[in-house]
C-alpha positions in Angstrom: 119.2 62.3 107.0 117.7 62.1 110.5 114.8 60.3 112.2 112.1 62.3 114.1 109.2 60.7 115.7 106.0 62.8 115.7 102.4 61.2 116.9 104.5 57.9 117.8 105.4 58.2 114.1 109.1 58.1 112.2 110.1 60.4 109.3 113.1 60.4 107.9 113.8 64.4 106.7 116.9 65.9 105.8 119.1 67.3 108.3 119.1 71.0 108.4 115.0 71.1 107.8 113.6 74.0 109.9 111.0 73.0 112.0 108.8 75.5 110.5 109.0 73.3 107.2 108.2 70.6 109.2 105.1 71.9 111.0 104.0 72.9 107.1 103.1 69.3 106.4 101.3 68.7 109.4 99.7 71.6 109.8 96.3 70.7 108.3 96.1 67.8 111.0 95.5 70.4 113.9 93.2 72.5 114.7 94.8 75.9 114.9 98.4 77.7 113.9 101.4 75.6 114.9 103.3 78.2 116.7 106.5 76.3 118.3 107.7 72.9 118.9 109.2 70.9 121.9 112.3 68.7 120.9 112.6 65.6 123.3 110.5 68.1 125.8 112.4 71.1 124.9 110.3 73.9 123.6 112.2 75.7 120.2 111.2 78.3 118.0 110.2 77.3 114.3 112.8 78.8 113.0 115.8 76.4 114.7 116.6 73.6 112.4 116.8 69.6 112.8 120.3 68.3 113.6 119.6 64.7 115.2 117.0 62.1 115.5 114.4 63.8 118.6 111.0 63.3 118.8 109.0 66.1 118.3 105.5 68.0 119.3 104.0 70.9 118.3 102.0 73.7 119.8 99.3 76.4 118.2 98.1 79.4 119.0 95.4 78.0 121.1 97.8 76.4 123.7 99.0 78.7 126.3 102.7 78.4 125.4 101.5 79.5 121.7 99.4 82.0 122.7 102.4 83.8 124.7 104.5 83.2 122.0 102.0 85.2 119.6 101.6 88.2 122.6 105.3 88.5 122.8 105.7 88.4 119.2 102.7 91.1 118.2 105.0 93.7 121.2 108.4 92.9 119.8 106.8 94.2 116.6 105.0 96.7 118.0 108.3 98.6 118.8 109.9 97.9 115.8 106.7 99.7 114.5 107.5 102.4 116.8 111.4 102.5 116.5 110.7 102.7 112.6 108.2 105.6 113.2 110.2 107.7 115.8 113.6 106.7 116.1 115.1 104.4 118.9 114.5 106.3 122.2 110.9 106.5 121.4 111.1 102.4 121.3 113.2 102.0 124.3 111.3 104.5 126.6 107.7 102.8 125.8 107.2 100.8 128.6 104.5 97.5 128.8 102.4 98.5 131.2 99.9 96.2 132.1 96.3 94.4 129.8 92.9 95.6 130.5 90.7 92.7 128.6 92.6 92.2 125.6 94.2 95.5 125.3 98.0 95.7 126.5 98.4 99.4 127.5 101.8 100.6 125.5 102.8 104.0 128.1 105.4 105.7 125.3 106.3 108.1 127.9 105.6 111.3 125.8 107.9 110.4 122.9 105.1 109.5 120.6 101.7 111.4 121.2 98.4 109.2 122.0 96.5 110.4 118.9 94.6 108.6 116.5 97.1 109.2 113.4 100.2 108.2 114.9 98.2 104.5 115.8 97.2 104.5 112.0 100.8 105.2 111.5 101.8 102.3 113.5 99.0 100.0 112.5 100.1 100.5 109.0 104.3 100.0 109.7 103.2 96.6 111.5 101.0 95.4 108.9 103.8 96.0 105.9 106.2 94.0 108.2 103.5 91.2 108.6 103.2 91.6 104.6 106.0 90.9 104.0 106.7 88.0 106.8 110.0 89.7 108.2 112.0 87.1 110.2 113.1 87.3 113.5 116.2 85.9 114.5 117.7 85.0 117.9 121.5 85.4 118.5 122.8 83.6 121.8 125.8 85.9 123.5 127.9 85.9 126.1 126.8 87.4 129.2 129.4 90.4 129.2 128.8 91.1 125.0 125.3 91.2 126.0 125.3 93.6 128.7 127.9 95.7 126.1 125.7 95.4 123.6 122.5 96.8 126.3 125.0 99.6 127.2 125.4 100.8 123.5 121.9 101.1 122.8 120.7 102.8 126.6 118.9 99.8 127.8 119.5 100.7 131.3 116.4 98.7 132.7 118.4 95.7 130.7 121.6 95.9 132.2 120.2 96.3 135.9 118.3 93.1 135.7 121.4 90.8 134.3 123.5 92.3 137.0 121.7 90.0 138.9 121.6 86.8 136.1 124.2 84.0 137.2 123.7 82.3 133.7 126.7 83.0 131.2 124.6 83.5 128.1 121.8 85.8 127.2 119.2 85.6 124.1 118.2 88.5 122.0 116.4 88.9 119.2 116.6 91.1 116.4 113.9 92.4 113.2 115.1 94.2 110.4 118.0 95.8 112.7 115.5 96.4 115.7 117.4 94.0 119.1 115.4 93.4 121.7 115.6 90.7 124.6 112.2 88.8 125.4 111.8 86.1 128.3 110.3 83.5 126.4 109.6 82.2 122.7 109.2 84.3 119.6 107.2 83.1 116.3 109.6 82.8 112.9 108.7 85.5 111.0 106.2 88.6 111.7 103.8 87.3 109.2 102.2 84.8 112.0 100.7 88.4 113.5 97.5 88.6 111.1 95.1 89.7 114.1 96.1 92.9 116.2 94.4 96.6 116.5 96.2 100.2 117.9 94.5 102.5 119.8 95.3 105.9 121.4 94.5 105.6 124.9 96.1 107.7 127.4 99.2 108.7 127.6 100.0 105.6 125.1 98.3 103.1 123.2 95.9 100.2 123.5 97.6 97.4 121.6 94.3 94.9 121.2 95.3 90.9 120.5 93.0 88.2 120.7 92.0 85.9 123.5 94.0 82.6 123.1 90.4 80.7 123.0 89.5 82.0 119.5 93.1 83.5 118.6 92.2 84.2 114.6 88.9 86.4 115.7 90.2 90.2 117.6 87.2 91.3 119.7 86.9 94.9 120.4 88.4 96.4 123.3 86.1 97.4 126.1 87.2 99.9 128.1 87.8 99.6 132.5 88.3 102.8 133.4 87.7 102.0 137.1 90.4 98.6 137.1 92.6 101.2 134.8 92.7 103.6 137.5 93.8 100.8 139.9 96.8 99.4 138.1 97.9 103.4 137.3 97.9 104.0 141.1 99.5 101.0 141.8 102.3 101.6 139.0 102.7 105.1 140.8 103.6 103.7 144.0 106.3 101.6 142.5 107.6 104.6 140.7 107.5 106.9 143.5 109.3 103.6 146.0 112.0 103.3 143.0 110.7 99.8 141.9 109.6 99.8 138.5 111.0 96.6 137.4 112.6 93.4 139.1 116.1 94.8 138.5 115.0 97.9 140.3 113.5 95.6 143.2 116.5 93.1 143.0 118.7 96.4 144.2 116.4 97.8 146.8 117.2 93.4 148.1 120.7 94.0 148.1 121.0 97.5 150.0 119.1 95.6 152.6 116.4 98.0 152.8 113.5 95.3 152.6 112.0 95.5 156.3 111.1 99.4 155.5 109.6 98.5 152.1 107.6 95.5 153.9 106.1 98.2 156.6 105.6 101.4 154.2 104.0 98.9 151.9 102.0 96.9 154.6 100.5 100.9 155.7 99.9 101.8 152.3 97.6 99.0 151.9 95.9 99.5 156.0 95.3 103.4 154.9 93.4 102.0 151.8 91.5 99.5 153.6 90.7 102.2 156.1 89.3 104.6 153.3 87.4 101.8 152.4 85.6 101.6 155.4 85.0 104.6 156.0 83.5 105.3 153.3 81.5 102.3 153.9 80.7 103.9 157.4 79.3 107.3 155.7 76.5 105.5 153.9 73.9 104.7 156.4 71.7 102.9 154.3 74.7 99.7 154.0 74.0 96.8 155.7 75.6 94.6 152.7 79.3 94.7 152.2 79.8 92.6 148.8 83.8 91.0 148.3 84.6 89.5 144.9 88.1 89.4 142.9 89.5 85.8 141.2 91.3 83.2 142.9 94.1 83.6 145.0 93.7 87.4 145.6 94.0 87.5 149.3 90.1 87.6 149.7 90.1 86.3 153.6 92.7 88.4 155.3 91.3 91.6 153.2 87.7 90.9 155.1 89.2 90.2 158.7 91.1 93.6 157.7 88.2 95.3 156.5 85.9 94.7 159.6 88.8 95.5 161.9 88.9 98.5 160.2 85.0 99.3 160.6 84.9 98.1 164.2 87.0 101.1 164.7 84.3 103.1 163.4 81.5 101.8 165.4 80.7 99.1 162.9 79.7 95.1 163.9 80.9 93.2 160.8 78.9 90.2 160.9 80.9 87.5 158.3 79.2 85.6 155.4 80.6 83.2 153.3 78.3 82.6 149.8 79.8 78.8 149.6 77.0 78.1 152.9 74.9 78.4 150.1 75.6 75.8 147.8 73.2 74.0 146.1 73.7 69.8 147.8 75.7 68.1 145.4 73.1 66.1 143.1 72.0 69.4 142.6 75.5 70.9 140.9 75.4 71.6 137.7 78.4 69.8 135.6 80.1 71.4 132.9 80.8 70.2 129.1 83.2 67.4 130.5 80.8 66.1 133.0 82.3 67.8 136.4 80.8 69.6 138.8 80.9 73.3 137.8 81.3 75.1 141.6 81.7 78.6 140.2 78.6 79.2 137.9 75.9 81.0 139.5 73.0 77.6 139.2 75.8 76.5 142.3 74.5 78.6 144.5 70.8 78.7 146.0 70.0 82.4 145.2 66.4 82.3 145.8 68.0 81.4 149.6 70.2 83.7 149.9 68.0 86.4 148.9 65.3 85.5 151.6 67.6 85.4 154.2 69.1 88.5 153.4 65.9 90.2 153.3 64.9 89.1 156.6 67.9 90.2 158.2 67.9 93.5 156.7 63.8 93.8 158.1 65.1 92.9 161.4 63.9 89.3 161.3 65.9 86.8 162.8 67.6 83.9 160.7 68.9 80.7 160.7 71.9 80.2 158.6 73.0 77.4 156.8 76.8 75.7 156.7 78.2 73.6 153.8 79.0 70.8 154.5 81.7 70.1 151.7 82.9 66.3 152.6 79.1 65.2 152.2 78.1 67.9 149.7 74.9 69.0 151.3 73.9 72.3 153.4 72.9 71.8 157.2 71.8 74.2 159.5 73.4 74.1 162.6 71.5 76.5 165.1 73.7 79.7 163.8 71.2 81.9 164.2 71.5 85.8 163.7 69.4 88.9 164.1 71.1 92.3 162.8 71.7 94.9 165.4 71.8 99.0 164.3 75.6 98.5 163.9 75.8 95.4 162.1 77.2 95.0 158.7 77.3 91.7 156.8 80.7 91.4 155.8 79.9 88.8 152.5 82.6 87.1 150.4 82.1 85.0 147.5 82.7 84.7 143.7 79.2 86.1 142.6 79.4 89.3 145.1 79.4 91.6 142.2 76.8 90.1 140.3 73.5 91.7 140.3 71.7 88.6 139.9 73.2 87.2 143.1 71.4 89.7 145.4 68.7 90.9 143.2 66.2 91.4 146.0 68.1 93.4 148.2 68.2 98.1 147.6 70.9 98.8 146.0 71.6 101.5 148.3 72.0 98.6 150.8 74.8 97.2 149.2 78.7 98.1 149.1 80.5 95.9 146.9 84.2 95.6 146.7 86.5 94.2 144.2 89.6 93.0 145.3 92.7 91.5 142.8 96.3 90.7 142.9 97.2 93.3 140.3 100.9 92.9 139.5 102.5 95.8 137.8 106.2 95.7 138.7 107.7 94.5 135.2 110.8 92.1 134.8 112.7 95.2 132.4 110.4 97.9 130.3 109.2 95.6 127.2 108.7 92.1 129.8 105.3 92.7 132.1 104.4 90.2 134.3 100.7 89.0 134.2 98.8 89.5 137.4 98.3 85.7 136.9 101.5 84.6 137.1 101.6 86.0 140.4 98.2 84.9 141.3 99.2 81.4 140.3 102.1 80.8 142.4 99.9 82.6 145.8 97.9 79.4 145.0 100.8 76.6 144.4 102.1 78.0 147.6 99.2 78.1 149.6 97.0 74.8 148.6 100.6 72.3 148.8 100.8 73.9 152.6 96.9 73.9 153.6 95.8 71.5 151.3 98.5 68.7 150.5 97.9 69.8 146.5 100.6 69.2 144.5 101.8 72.3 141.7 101.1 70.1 139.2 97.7 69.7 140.0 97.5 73.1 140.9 98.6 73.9 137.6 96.3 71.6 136.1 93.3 73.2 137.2 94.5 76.5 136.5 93.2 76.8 133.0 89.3 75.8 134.5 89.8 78.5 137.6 90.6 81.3 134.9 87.4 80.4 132.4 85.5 80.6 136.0 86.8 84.2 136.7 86.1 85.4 132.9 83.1 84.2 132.9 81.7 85.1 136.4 83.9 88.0 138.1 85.9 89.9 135.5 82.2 90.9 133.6 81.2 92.3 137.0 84.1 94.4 138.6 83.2 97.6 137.0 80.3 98.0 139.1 82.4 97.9 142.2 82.1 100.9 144.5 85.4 100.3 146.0 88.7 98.3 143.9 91.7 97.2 146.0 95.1 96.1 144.9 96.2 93.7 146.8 99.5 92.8 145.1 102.7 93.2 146.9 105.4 94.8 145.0 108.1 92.5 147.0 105.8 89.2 147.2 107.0 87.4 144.2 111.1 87.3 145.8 109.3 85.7 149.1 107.3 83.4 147.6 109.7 82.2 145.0 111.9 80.1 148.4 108.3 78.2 148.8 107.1 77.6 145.0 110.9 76.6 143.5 111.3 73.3 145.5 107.1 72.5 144.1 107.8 73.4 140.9 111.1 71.1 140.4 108.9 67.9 141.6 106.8 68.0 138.3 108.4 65.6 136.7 109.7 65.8 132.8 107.1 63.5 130.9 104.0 65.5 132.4 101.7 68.3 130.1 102.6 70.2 132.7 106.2 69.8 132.5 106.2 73.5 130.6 104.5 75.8 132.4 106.6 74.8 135.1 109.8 75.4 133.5 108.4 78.8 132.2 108.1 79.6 135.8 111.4 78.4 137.6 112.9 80.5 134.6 110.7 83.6 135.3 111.2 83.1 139.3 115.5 83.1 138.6 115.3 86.9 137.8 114.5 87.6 141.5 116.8 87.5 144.4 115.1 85.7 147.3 113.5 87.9 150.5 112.7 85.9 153.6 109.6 85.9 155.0 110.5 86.4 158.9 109.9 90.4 158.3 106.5 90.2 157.0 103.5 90.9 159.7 100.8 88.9 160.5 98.3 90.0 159.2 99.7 90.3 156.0 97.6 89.2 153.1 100.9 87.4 151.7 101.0 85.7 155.2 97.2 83.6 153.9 99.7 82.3 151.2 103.0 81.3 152.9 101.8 80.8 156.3 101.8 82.5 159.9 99.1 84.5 159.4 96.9 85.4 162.4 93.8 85.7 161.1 91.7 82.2 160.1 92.6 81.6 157.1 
């Protein structure tokens, strides 16, 4: 017998027990699925089994570390599904593109066709392996058995990105005879995966999962053909540079090659900044350039861009930031715990905003206001402005793209723009990496430098920034006239040197103890790419300093 302490509590229970026997008698105490465990702040699969006295915690499907683990499991079975259905290159050569709401688009690459039967077909193979609860097991091995064992069944993308690995051992996983490797956690058996859809979409399918905030409910997918087109141009480019995954990009590192993929990068992004404007320029009725996108995506050096861009096309950007128009602080509306909420739309004085704006754009001239954010209240501080033929207003701000934020102005008036770090190199074909992940460390990196922020706080307040951007951006960015991608294919090798050394500080006993560990693990896959080669004006530079814009 062993001892394991759970809720400060001692049990005694036979030693062997899985942990998925265990989480069977406490289940009915939480409030969702217990999905994995941490053993003395080491998270474990279900399926591992007590051999000592540890104290123990468990995790559902609503916390973020359960969530993943039901993602990763719902794709590992979607290619069993597929490897069932069409043999094994058909599983190997579908690739994990990138999510669009809750749908993760499946690319198979032509060996399955996108049509409506073979989904059913795959629908229907998932659903007899969740029937019948098919276990997955994970098998440690040796580094070099591993990389054999990738080499036997043409997992090239596999063997390029543990070239690079310096740890000896490597963790696959394995269903009914279907091996796969997964960064991350798995659940015990298939029959956790109760809530999933398959749609044909493209030149793939739409595998829909649900949002980890109501994880037993699957909403419908809603389609984004606009942010679609996006992420399929941006996954282009990294096909056509040779950079599909971080193995691929790990390479390119070592041939010392970097400073040219920097610059042809760096112009890619100034040519589509200078299509933006002019198209901006050939609308004659736009006095209103709207800029929206969620945290961290580079907002700040994209406008200084942008109006450098239309000054060269006889344009006088004029710059407006929405947070002058704040609503003083007793005025704030607090959310369900009692804080201020900043990024609703009752934060903002839209009735002012609108007024102003119409004034300027009937050549009045206006006083504008300036936040003051130490006292919470808005001042005006003689900044007065009168628009000229030329002049645009260059306004950034989380509600840009909602109509309700400028609903007194034409619409022909407006141009709005929506601007994201969209992320679509993948670690190897079957591990993406979420544009968040990448979003997330831009902001570690950037608020410990600028604003003495600590990752764990930053981490902290992650969770609240992303029910901000769902709630008030993501609803909005079809409208956009314009969408620009302002992920770097090489930015998550420069900033790993600066978010490493933050990361290790959180210490062991706090919640957010995981998700920091999940990242050092995910940053280990890259080789490291100084910054020294990166321009100044890069938007990367707003994030690890030395850029020569304001930002």
């Amino acid at each position: 017998m062993v001892t394991i302490t759970i809720h400060g509590e001692q049990k005694q229970v036979q030693q062997g027990t899985t942990y998925e026997d265990i989480a069977a008698e406490y289940q009915e105490a939480y409030g969702g699925t217990i999905a994995l465990v941490a053993v003395d702040r080491k998270i474990r699969e279900l399926f591992r089994k007590v051999v000592r006295d540890c104290e123990i915690e468990f995790f559902t499907l609503k916390d973020e570390v359960g969530h993943k683990s039901y993602m990763r499991t719902a794709k590992m079975l979607f290619l069993k599904a597929v490897y069932d259905l069409f043999g094994a290159k058909a599983a190997q050569e579908s690739t994990m593109e990138f999510t669009i709401g809750r749908g993760l688009y499946v690319n198979t690459s032509g060996y399955v066709a996108a049509t409506a039967g073979n989904a059913e077909q795959i629908k229907d193979r998932m659903r007899q392996l969740v029937e019948a609860k098919a276990p997955f097991m994970k098998r440690s091995y040796p580094l070099e058995e591993a990389m054999e064992l990738f080499r036997r069944k043409g997992m090239d993308d596999k063997l390029k990105l543990f070239r690079f690995r310096m740890s000896s051992t490597v963790n696959i996983y394995e269903i009914e005879g279907y091996y796969d490797y997964y960064y991350g956690y798995m659940l015990p058996n298939a029959g956790y995966v109760k809530w999933f859809d398959v749609i044909p979409y493209e030149d793939g399918f739409m595998l829909v999962l649900p949002a980890k905030s109501n994880p037993t409910v699957l909403e419908p997918f809603t389609e984004s053909r606009k942010l679609f087109a996006a992420m399929e141009s941006a996954k282009e480019w990294g096909r056509s540079a040779g950079i599909r995954t971080v193995g691929d990009l790990n390479e390119q590192i070592c041939s010392g090659s970097m400073s040219d993929l920097i610059l042809v990068q760096e112009a890619k992004q100034e040519r589509m900044i200078g299509e933006i404007a002019k198209d901006i320029a050939s609308r004659e009725n736009v006095k209103f350039v709207m800029i929206a996108g969620p945290s961290s995506s580079g907002k700040t050096s994209f406008s200084h861009r942008l109006s450098i861009q239309l000054r060269t096309m006889g344009k006088v950007p004029r710059p407006i930031a929405l947070d002058n128009y704040f609503v003083n602080r007793e005025q704030t509306p607090r959310d369900e715990n009692g804080d201020y909420n900043f990024e609703c739309l009752e934060a903002i004085d839209v009735k002012q905003f609108n007024d102003d704006m119409v004034k300027l754009l009937a050549g009045e001239r206006v006083e504008l206001p300036s936040f003051n954010f130490k006292i919470g209240q808005r001042e005006y501080r003689g900044d007065y402005l009168q628009l000229g033929e030329n002049d645009i207003l260059v306004i950034e701000g989380i509600h840009g793209l909602n109509e309700k934020m400028s609903y007194e102005l034409p619409e022909a008036s407006k141009y709005k723009i929506y601007i994201s770090a969209l992320t679509t190199l993948n670690i190897d074909g079957h591990n993406r990496i979420p544009t968040t992940d990448g979003r997330l460390l831009r902001r570690m990196v950037r608020d410990a430098r600028t604003r003495g922020s600590s990752a764990q706080r930053t981490i902290q307040m992650w969770p609240s920034v992303r029910r901000g951007e769902e709630e008030n951006i993501f609803p909005f960015q079809e409208g956009a006239d314009a969408m620009f991608n302002s992920a770097l294919v090489y930015e998550l090798a420069m900033l790993k040197t600066f978010a490493e050394p933050l990361l290790f500080q959180i210490p062991r006993e706090a919640p957010e103890y995981y998700e920091a560990k999940r990242l050092l693990k995910f940053l280990d896959y890259f080789l490291s790419v100084p910054s020294e080669s990166l321009p100044n004006n890069s938007i990367c530079r707003e994030f690890v300093g030395g850029s020569c814009f304001n930002v």
